[in-house]
C-alpha positions in Angstrom: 0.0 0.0 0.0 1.3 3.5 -0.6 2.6 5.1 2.5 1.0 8.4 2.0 -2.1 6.9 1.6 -1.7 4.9 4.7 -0.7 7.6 6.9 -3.5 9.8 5.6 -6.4 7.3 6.0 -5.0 6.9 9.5 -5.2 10.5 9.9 -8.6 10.8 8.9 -9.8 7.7 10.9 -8.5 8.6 14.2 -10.7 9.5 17.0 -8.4 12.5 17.6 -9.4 14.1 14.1 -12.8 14.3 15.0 -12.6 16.3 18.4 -9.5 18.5 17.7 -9.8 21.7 17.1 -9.6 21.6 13.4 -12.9 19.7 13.2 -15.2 23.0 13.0 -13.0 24.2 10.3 -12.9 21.1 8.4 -16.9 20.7 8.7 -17.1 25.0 7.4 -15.0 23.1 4.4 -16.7 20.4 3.6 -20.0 22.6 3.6 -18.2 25.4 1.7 -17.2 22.5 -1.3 -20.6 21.3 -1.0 -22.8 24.6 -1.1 -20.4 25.8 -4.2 -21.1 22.2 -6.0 -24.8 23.1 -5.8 -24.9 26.6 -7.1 -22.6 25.9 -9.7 -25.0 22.8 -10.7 -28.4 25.0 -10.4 -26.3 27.3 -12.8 -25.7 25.3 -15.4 -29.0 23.1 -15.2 -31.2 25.9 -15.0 -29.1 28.2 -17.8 -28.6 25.5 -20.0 -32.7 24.7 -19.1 -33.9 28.4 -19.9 -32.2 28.7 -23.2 -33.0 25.2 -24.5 -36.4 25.8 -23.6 -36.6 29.3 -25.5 -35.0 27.7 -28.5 -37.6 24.9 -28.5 -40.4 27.8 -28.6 -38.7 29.6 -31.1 -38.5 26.4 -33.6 -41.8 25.4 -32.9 -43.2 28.2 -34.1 -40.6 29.0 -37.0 -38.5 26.1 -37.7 -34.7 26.1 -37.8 -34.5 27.4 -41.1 -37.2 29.3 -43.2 -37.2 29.1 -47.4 -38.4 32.1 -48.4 -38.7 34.3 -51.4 -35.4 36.4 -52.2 -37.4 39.7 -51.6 -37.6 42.7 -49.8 -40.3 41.8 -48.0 -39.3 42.0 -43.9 -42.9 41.3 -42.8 -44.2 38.3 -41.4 -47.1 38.4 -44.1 -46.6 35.8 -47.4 -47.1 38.0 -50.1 -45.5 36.8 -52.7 -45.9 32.8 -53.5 -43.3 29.9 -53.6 -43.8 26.7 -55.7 -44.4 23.4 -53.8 -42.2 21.5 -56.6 -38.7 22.0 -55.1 -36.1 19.2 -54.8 -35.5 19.4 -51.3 -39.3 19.1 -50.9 -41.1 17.0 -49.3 -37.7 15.9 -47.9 -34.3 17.2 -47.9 -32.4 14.1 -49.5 -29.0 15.8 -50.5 -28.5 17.4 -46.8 -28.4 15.5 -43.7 -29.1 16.4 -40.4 -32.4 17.7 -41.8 -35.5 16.2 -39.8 -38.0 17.6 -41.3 -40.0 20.2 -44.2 -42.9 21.9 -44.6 -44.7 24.9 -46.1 -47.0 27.2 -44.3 -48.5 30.4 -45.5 -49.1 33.6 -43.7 -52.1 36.5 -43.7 -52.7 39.7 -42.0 -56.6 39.9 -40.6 -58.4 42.1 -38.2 -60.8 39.8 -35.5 -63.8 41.3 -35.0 -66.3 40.5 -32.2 -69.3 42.4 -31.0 -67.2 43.9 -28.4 -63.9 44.7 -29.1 -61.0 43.8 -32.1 -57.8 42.1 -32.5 -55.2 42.5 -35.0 -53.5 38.7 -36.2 -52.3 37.1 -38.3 -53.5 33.6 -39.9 -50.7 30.7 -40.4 -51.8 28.8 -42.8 -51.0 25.1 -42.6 -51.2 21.9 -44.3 -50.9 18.1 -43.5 -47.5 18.1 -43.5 -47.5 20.2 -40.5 -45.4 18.6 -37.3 -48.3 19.6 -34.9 -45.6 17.7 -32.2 -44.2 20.6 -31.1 -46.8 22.3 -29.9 -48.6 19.8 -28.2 -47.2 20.7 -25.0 -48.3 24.1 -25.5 -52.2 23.0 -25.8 -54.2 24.2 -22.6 -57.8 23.5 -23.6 -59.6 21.4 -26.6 -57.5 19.7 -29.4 -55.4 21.1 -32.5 -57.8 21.1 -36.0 -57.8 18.7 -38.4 -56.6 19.6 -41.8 -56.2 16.1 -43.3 -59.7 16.4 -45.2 -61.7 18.9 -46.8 -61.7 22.1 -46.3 -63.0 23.4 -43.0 -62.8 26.5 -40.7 -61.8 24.8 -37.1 -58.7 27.4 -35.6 -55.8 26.9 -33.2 -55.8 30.5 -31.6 -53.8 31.5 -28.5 -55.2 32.0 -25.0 -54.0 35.6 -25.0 -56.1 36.5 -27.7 -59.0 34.2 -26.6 -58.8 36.2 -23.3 -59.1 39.5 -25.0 -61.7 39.0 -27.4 -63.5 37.2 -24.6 -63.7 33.9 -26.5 -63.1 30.1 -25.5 -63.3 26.5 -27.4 -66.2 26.2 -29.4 -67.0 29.8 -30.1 -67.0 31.1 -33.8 -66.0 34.2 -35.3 -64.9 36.6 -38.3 -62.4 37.9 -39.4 -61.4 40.7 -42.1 -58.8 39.9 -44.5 -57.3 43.1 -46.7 -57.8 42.6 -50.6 -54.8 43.2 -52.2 -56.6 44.8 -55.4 -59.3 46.2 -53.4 -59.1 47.3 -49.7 -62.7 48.6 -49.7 -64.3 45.3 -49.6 -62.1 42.8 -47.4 -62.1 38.7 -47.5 -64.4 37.6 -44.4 -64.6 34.1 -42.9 -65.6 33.1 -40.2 -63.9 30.2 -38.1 -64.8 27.9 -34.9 -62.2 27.6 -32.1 -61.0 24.2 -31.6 -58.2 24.4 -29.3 -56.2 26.9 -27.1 -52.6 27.1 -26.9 -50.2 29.0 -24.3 -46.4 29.1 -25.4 -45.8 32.0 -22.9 -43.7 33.9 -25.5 -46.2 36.7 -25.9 -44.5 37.8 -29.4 -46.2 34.5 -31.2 -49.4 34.1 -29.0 -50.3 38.0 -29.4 -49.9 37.2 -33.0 -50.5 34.0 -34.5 -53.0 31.7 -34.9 -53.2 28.7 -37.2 -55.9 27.4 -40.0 -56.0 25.9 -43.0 -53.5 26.9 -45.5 -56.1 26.7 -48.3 -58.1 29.7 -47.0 -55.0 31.4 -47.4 -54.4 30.3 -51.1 -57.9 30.7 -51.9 -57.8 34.3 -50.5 -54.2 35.6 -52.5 -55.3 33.5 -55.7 -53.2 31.2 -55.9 -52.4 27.8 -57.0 -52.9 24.7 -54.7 -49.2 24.1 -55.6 -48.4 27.7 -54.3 -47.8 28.6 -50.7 -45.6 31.2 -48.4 -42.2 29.6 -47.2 -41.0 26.2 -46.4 -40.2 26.1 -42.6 -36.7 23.5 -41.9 -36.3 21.8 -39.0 -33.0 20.4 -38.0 -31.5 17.1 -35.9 -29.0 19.1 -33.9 -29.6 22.8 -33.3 -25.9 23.0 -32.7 -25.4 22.6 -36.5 -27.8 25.3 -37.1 -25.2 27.6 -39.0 -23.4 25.1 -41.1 -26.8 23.9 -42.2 -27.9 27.2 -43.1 -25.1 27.5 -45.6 -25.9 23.9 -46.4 -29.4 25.0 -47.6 -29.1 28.0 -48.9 -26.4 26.8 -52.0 -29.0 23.5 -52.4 -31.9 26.5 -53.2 -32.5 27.8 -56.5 -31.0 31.9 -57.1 -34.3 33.2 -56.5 -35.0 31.5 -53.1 -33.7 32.5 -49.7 -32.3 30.5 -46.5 -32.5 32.7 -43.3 -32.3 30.5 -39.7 -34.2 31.5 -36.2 -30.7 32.7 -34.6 -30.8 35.9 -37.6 -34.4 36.4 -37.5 -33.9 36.8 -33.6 -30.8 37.8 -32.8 -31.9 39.9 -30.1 -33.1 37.2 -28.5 -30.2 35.0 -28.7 -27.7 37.9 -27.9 -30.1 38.1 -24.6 -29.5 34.2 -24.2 -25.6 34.4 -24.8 -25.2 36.4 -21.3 -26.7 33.2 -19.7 -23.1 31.7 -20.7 -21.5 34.4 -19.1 -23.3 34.4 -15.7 -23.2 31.0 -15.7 -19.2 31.3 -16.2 -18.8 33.8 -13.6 -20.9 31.6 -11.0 -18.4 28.9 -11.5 -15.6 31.3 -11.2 -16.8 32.7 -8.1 -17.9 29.6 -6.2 -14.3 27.6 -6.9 -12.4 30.6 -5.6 -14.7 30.3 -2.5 -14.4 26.5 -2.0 -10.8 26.7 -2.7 -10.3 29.2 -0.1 -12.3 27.4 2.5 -10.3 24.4 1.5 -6.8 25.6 1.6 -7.7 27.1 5.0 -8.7 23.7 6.2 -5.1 22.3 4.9 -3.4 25.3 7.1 -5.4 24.1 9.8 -4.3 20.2 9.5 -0.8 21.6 8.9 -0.5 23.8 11.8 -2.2 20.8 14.0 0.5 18.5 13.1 3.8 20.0 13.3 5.0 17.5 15.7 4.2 14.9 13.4 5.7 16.4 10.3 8.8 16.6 12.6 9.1 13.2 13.6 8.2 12.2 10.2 11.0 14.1 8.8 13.5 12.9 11.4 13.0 9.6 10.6 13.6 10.6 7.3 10.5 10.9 5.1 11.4 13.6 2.6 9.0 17.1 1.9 6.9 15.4 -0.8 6.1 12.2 1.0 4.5 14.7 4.2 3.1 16.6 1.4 1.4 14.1 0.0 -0.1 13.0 3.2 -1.8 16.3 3.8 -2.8 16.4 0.0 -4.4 13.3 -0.2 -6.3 14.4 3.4 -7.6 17.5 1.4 -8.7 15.7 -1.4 -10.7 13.7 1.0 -12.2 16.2 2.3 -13.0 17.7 -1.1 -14.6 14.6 -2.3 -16.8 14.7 1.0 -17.9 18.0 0.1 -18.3 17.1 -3.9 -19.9 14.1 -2.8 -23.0 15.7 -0.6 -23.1 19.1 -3.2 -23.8 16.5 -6.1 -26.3 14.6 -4.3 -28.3 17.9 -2.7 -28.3 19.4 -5.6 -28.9 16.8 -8.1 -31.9 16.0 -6.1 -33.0 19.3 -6.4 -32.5 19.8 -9.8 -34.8 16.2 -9.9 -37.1 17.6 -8.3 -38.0 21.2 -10.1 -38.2 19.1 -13.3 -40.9 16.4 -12.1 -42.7 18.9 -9.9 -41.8 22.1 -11.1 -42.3 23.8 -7.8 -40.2 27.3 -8.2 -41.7 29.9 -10.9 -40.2 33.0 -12.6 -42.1 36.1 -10.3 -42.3 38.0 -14.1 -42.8 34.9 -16.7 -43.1 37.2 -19.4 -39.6 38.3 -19.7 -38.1 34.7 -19.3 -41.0 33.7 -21.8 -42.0 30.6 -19.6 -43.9 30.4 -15.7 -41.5 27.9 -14.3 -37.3 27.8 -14.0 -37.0 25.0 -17.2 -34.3 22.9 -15.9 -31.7 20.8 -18.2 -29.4 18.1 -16.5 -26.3 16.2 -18.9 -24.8 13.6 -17.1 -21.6 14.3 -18.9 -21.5 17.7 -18.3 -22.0 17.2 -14.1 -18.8 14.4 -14.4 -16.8 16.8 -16.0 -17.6 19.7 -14.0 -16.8 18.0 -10.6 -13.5 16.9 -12.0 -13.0 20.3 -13.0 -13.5 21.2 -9.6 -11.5 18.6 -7.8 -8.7 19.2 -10.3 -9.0 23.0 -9.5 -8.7 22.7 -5.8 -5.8 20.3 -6.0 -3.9 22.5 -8.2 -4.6 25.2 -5.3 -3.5 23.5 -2.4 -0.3 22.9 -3.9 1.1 26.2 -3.2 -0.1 26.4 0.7 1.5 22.3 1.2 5.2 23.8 0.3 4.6 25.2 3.8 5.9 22.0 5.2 9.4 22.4 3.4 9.7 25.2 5.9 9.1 22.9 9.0 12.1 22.3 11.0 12.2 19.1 12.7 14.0 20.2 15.2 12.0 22.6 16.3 9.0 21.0 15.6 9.7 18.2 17.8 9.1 18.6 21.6 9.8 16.7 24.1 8.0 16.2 27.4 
């Protein structure tokens, strides 16, 4: 057995170790490494949570990458068609990493109720549609049925249900501008069917979703004709190479444009989360190392007499400190070992029950703290940390080169 390793687990065994005056200061260390393993986890789970769950809104409602017309149009309104007969449609065969296509078709419209008005718009959908994504989102009745003939069943938002005073199974109509004629304006009328709640006020102010064909009907145009094609990916992380990918597979007069462009405020805003979640880390290492390397003083100062005799009987500097190293890393693991299992339970926890909520959901476009836990990314980060900490204790542990044994043994 190593000799280091002997002495050390001696050390920490004795009786004498747990009622000497080190103990308090050892315990304030352990805690220290345990409270800074939990924070840092609760950072990254919940960060990493928030921004995936944003993301997963944002491609819901918009796809990875939208196929558009090479226009100057910067609205959110189709106005000028695209033809269904593209290569990479109804599946993008000469790209992988592509999960899924389809085309939608957008309208501006004014709601009109006896009471009051809303301003929308209509997103027009067909069968190819991945309604998946937003079943989550659903709060009351189902999502419409578009697989048949024609019909006028609606997928509107509980925002605007809520301020045009209207639930499931109500109808009503809606004005759609004319193009050629704004004095007389398309009118249909449509029956709610389902409510949906994304929290992300910028698409449920907005948006609601029917049948594609009104919308073709309505602008004139061919069954074969519709607004963009809406690309969803495999791996968001690939979500700029794939752009590029796209857009030199399109034809000259088509467009690629992905979610991180159309919203880059919104994932500048999410970019800080990296930051914060960086400086967390930062901070709490420097305060577990501290706490730490004050502990190793401690043991130090508490053992003099020992490191004496052990160096009079001939043990060199990096054999005592090795002893007090491998004690440290003891008590770091202690401290690792609690911080992962407090906080992972936690973590558990918020994502079953969902217990803690954001006091102002509409800034953080969700009601609850999302959380998002990788197994790799918890192995690496308490390495990180036990690494770390080693690598700081180094420097105090050359205090025992300065130990006389001499003087450091006393006799009775």
């Amino acid at each position: 057995m190593n000799l280091e390793f002997f002495i050390a687990k001696r050390l920490i065994r004795g009786a004498e170790h747990k009622i000497s005056i080190s103990a308090t200061i050892i315990k304030i260390a352990i805690v220290a490494i345990a409270l800074s393993i939990i924070m840092m986890l609760m950072a990254i789970a919940t960060g990493v949570g928030l921004k995936n769950k944003i993301r997963e809104k944002l491609t819901a409602f918009n796809g990875h990458i939208q196929i558009q017309n090479y226009d100057n149009n910067v609205s959110d309104i189709s106005i000028a068609p695209v033809s269904l007969k593209q290569d990479f449609y109804p599946e993008f065969k000469n790209i992988e990493g592509v999960s899924h296509v389809q085309a939608v078709a957008t309208k501006g419209g004014v709601i009109r109720t006896e009471e009051t008005f809303e301003g929308t718009i209509a997103k027009g959908v067909g069968t190819d549609y991945n309604w998946g994504l937003l079943d989550e989102y659903i709060v009351a009745g189902r999502l419409p049925d578009y697989s048949g003939k024609l019909n006028d069943e609606v997928l509107l938002s509980r925002l605007t249900a809520n301020r045009l005073k209207l639930k499931v199974g109500d109808s009503f109509f809606i004005f759609f501008p004319k193009e050629d004629d704004l004095s007389s304006p398309n009118q249909r009328k449509f029956e709610i069917v389902g409510l949906y709640d994304s929290s992300f006020e910028e698409f449920d102010g907005t948006y609601f979703f029917t049948d594609i064909r009104h919308i073709q009907r309505m602008n004139k145009w061919e069954s074969d004709q519709i607004g963009n094609f809406e690309v969803f990916l495999e791996n968001f992380d690939d979500i700029d190479e794939k752009s590029k990918e796209i857009y030199g597979q399109t034809v000259s007069d088509l467009d690629a444009q992905n979610i991180k462009t159309k919203y880059y405020d919104t994932f500048e805003w999410m970019s800080l989360f990296d930051f914060n979640i960086a400086m967390i880390i930062g901070i709490m290492i420097i305060v577990g190392g501290i706490n730490i390397i004050t502990a190793l003083l401690v043991l130090i100062l508490e053992r003099t007499q020992m490191i004496g005799i052990l160096k009079a009987m001939g043990a060199s500097d990096l054999m005592v400190r090795k002893v007090f190293l491998y004690n440290a890393t003891y008590l770091i693991g202690i401290g690792l070992f609690w911080g992962n299992v407090i906080g992972l339970g936690l973590l558990l926890l918020q994502q079953k029950f969902k217990w803690f909520k954001f006091p102002n959901p509409e800034e953080y476009y969700i009601d609850y703290i999302p959380v998002h836990i990788d197994i790799s990314t918890v192995i690496i980060l308490n390495l990180g940390v036990l690494l770390l900490c080693f690598l700081m204790l180094l420097i105090p542990s050359m205090i025992i080169s300065k130990i006389s044994p001499v003087k450091a043994i006393k006799f009775e």
